[in-house]
C-alpha positions as CSV (number, residue, x, y, z in Angstrom):
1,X,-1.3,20.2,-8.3
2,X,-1.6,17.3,-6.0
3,X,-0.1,13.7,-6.2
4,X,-2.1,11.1,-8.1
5,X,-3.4,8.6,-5.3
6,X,-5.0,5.3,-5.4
7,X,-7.4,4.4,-2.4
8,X,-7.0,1.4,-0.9
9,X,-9.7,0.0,0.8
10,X,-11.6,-3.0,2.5
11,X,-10.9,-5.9,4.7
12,X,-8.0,-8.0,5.9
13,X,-8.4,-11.6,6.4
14,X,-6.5,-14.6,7.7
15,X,-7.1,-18.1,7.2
16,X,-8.6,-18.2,10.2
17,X,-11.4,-15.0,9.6
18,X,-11.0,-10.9,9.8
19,X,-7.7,-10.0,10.9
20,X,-8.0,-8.9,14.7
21,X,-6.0,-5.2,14.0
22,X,-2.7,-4.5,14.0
23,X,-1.0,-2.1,11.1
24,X,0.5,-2.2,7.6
25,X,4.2,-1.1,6.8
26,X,4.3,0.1,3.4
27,X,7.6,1.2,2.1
28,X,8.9,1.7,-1.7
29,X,11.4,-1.0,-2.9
30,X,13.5,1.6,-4.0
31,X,13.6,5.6,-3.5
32,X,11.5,7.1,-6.3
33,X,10.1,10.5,-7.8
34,X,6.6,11.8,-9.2
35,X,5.9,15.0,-11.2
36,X,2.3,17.0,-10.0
37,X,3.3,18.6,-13.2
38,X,4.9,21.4,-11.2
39,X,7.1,19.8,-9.2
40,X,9.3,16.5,-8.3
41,X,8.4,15.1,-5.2
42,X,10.9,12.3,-3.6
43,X,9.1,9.3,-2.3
44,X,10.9,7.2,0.4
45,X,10.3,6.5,4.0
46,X,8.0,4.5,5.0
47,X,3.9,4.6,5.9
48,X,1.8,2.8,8.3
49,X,-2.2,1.8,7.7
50,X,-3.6,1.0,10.7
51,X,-6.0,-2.4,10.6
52,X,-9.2,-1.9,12.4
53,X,-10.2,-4.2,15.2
54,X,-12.8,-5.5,12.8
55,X,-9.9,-6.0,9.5
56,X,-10.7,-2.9,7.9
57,X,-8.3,-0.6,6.3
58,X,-8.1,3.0,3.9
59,X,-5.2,4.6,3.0
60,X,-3.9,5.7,0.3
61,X,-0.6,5.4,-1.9
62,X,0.7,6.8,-5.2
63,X,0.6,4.2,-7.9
64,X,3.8,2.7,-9.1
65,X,3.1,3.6,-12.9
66,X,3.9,7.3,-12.1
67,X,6.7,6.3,-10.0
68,X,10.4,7.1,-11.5
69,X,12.5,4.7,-12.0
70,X,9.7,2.2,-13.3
71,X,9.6,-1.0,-11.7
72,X,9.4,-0.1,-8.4
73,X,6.9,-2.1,-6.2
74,X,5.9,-1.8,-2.5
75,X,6.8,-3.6,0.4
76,X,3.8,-4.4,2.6
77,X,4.5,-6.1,6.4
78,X,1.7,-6.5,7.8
79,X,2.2,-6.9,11.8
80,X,-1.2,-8.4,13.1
81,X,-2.1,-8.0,17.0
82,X,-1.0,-10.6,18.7
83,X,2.4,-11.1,16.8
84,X,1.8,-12.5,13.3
85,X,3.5,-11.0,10.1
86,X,3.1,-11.1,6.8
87,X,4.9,-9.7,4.3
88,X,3.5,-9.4,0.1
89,X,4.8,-6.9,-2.4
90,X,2.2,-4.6,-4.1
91,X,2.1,-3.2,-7.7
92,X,-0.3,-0.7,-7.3
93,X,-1.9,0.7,-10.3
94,X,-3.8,4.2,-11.0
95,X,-7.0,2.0,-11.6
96,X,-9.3,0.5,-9.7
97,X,-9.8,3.5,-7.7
98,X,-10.1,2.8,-5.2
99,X,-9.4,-1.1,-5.2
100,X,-10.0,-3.4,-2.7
101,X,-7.0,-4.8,-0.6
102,X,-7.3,-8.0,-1.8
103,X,-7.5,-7.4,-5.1
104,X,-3.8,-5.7,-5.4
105,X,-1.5,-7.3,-8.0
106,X,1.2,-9.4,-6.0
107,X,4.4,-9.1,-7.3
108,X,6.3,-12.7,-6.9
């Protein structure tokens, strides 16, 4: 059985307008485990989302509600051309799917 996923999806903005590309680093804030209901898969590592010239992005990532242990979150950089970073932690959920970028719960 596969993973459950939750696209992500929509545009990247500065204060200043679309974000001009660059790419996301997305890594779990701590190494987890999901059941497909056959097997355990290990999440760790880290993924990269590439932002479009024009601020787009769609990728997906499993939500954190089926993640063991609970109360993991994700650790988003975003690295923008030109040298700005950013850096927000996500709680991704199984719905909205898919949910816009900017309307991922924050975790503070």
């Amino acid at each position: 059985m596969p993973l459950e996923t939750t696209r992500v999806n929509g545009k990247v903005h500065l204060p200043t307008g679309p974000a001009p590309g660059g790419e996301i680093l997305i890594r779990l804030s701590e190494p987890g485990s999901v059941s497909d209901g056959t097997q355990t898969h290990t999440i760790v590592g880290q993924a990269v989302a590439l932002i479009e010239p024009d601020g787009s992005v769609d990728f997906t990532l499993v939500p954190n509600s089926v993640i063991a242990p609970a109360g993991t979150h994700y650790v988003v950089e975003y690295v923008f051309l030109g040298g700005t970073r950013k850096t927000e932690k996500w709680n991704v959920g199984t719905t909205p799917d898919p949910i816009a970028i900017g309307d991922i719960p924050i975790v503070p």
